[in-house]
Backbone as CSV, one residue per row, in Angstrom:
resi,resn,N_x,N_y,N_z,CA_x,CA_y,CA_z,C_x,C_y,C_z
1,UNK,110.100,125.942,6.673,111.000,125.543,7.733,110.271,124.786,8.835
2,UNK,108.756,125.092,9.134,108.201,124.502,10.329,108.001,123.157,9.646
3,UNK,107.476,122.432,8.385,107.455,120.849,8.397,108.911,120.254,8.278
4,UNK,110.211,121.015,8.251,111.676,120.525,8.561,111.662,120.109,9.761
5,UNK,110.897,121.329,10.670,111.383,121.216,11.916,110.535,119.959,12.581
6,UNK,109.625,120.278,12.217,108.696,118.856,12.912,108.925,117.173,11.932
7,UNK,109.087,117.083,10.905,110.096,116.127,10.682,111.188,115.626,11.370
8,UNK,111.874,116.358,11.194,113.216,116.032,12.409,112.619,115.497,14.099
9,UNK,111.901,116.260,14.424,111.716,116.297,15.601,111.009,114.298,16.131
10,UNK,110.193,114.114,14.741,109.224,113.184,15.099,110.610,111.850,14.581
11,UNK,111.445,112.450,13.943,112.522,111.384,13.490,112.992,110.946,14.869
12,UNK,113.450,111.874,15.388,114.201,112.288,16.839,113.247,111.023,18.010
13,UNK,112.183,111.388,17.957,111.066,111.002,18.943,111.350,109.546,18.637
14,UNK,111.195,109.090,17.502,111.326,107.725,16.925,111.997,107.047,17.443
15,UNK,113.184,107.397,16.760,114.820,106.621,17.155,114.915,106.413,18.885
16,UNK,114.025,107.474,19.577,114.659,107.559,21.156,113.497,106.167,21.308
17,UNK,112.409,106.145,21.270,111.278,104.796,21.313,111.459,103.826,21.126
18,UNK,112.480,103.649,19.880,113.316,102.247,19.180,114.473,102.086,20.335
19,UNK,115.445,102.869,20.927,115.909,102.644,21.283,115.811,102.133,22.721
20,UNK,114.811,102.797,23.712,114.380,102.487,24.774,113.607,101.106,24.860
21,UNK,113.520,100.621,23.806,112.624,99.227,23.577,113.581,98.605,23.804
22,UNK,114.672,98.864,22.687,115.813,97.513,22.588,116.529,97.765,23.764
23,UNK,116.587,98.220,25.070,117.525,98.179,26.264,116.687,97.916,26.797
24,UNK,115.408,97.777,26.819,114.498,97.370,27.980,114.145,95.854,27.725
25,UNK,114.336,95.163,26.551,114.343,93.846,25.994,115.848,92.972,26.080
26,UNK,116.772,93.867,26.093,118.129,93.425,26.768,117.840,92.349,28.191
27,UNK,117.419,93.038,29.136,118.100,92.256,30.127,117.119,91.286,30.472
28,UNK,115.745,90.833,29.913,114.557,90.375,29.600,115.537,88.764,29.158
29,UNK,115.971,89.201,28.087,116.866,87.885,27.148,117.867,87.356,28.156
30,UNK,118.390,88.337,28.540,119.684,87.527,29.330,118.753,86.727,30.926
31,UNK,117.898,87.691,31.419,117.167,87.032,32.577,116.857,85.228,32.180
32,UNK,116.192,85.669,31.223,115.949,84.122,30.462,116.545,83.161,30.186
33,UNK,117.968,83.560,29.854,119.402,82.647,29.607,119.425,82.180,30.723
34,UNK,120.015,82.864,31.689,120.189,82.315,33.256,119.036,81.189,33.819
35,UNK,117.656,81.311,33.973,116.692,80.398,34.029,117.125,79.389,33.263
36,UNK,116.852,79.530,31.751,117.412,78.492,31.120,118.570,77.311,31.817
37,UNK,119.562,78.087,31.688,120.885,77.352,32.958,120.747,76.391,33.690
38,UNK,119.730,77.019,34.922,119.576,76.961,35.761,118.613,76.090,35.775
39,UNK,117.552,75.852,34.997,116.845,74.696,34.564,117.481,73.600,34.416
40,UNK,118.529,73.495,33.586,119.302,72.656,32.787,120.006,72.076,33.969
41,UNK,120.992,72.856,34.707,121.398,72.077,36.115,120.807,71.270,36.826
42,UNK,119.245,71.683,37.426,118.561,70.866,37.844,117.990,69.808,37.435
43,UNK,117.476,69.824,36.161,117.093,68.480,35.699,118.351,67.399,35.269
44,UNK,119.352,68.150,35.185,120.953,66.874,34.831,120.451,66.625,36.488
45,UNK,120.911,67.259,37.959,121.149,66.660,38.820,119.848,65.928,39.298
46,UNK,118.501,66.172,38.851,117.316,65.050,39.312,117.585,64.151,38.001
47,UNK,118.283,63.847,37.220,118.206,62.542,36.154,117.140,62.471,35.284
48,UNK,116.875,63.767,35.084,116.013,63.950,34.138,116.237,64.313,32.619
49,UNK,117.504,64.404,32.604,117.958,64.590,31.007,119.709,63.991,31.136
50,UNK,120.079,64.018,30.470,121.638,63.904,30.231,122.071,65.007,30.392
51,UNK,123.522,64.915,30.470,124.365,65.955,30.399,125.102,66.538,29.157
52,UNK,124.825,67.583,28.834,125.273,68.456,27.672,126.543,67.763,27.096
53,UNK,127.435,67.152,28.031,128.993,66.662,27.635,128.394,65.089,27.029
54,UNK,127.777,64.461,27.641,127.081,62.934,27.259,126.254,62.869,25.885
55,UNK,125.212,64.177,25.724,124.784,64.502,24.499,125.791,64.810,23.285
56,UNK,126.528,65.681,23.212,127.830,65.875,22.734,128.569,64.728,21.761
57,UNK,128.666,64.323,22.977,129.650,62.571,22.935,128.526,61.842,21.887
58,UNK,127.120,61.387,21.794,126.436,60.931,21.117,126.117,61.346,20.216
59,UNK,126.342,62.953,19.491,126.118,63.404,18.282,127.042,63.593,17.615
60,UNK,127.985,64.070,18.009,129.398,64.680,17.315,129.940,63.958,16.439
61,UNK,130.090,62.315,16.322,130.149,61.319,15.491,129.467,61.507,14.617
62,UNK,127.706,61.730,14.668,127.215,61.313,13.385,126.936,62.554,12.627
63,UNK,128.011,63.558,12.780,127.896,64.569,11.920,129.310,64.930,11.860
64,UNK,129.669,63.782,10.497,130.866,63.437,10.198,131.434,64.985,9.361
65,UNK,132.150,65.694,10.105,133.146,66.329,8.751,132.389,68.054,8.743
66,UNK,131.680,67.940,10.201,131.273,69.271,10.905,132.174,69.633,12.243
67,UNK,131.910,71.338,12.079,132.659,71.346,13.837,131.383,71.821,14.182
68,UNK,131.618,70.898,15.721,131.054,71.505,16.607,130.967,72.734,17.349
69,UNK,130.123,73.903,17.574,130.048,75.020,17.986,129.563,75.004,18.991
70,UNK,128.841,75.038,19.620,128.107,75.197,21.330,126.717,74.590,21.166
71,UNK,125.898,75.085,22.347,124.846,74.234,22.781,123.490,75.263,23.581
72,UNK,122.777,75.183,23.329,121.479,75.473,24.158,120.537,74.564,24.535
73,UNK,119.995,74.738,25.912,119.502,74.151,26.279,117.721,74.600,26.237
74,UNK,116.686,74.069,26.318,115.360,74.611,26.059,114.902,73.421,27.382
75,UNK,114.512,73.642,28.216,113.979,73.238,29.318,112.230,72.698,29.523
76,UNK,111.602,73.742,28.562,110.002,73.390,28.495,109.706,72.471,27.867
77,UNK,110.993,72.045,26.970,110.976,70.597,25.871,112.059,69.472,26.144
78,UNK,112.170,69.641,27.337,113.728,68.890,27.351,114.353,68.450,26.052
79,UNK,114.686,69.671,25.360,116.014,69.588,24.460,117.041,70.234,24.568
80,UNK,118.013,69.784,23.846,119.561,70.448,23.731,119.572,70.895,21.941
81,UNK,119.495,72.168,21.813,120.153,72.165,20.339,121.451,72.636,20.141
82,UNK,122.220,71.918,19.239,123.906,71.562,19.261,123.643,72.401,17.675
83,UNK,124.529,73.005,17.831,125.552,73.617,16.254,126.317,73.198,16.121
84,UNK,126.196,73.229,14.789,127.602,72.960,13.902,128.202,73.566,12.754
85,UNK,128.852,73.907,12.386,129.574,74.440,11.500,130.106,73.463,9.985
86,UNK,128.893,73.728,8.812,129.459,72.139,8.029,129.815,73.545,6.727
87,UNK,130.988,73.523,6.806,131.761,74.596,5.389,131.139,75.684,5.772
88,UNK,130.606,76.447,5.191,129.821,77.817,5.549,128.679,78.054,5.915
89,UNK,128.174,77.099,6.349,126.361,77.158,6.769,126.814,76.891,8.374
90,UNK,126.097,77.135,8.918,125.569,76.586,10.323,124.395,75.720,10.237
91,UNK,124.291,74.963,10.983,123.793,73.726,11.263,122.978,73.526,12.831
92,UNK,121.546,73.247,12.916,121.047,73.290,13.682,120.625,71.605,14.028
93,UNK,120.891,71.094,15.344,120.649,69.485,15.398,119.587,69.135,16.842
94,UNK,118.662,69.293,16.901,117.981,69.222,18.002,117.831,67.761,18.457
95,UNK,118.005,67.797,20.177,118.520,66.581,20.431,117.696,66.347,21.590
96,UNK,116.952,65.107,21.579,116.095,64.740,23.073,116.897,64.711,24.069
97,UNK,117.081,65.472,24.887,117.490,65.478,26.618,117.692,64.344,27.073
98,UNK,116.365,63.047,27.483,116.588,62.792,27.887,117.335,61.399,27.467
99,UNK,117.173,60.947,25.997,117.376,60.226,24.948,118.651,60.215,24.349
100,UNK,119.012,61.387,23.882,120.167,61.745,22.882,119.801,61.019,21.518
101,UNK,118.897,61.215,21.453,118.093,60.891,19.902,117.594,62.204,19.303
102,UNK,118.568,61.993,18.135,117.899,62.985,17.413,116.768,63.661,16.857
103,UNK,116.184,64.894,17.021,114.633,65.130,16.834,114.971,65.620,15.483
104,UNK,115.710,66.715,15.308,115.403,67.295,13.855,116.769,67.748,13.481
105,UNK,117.113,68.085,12.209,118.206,68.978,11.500,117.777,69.989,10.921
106,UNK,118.452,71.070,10.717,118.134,72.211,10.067,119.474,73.151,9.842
């Protein structure tokens, strides 16, 4: 009964460690989103990249017979990566900021 009990116990110990990680890495991600943002605002209003709606407008055409899904912005690279939805895959289209030239697909 005592290696039941200490089994369990170290199971117990586990799960609480796993779990205290993943809520303490929660608001880490979202802190980061917001920067992100907030990056992205500032360099559209100093004219340092385009605007997410202008990028948009220049890709959405040449990815004939996809929907468009949303957008992230990456600030340390001035890019925008745009999704898309082509039948059942998702679609990754990374796009120069300040260009709207396409860097990569995936």
């Amino acid at each position: 009964m005592d290696g039941l009990y200490w089994h369990i116990m170290m199971m117990k110990q586990s799960f609480l460690i796993i779990a205290v990680a993943a809520m303490l890495a929660m608001p880490i991600s979202a802190e980061a989103r917001r920067n992100d943002q907030g990056a992205g605002r500032e360099d559209v209003q100093q004219g340092k990249v385009k605007t997410p709606r202008e990028i948009v407008d220049m890709v959405k055409p040449k990815m004939r017979g996809m929907q468009y899904l949303t957008f992230e912005y990456y600030p340390s690279m001035l890019v925008y990566r745009l999704k898309f939805l082509d039948g059942e895959r998702v679609r990754f289209v990374d796009v120069d900021a300040r260009t709207g030239r396409i860097i990569s697909m995936k």
